[in-house]
N, C-alpha and C positions, 0 to 999 in steps of 0.2 A: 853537545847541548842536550840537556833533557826537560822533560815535558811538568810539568807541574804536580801532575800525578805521581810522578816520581820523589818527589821531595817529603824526607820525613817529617813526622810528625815534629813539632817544635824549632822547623828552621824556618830561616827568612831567604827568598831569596827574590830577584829583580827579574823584569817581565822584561824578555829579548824582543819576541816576536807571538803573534798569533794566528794562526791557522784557520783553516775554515772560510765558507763564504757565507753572503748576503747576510740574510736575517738571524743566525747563529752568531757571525762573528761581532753586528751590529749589538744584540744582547749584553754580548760579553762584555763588551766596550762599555755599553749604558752603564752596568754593574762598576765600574770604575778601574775595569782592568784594562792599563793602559800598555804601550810600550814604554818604558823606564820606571813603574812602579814599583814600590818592594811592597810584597806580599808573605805574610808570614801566615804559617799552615799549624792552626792550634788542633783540633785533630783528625781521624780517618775513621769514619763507620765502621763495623766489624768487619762486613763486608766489602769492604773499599769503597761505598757508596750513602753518601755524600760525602764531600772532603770539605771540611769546616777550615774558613780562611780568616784572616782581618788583612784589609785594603782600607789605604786613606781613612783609617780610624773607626771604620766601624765593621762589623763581623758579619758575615756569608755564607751560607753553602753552594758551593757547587758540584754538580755532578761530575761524575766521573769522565764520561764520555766529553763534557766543555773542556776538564781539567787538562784533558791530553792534548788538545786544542792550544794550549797554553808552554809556550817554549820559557824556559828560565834559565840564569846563570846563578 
């Protein structure tokens, strides 16, 4: 299983599980990233930071540090 950070640029893939506690993992959740989402990763900072997403139809960034937090298939 790899982490969302891992996923290149222009693929889609489905939200397994998510990591992290309390008011991090609660965030992440709000943002719309559920368990069984698909999440497609339009692109990646130069630096790897922010990772530009679209979730349930509208577009995101997330940090790097939340992205790993984020298990995918």
């Amino acid at each position: 299983m790899k982490t969302l950070r891992e996923v290149p640029c222009g693929c889609s893939a489905r939200v397994v599980k998510l990591e992290g506690e309390g008011p991090v993992k609660r965030r992440i959740m709000d943002m719309g990233i559920t368990k069984g989402v698909e999440v497609f990763v339009r692109k990646v900072a130069p630096l790897g930071d922010p990772v530009e997403i679209t979730v349930r139809g509208y577009e995101l960034s997330v940090r790097k540090a939340d992205a790993q937090m984020i298990l995918v298939e």
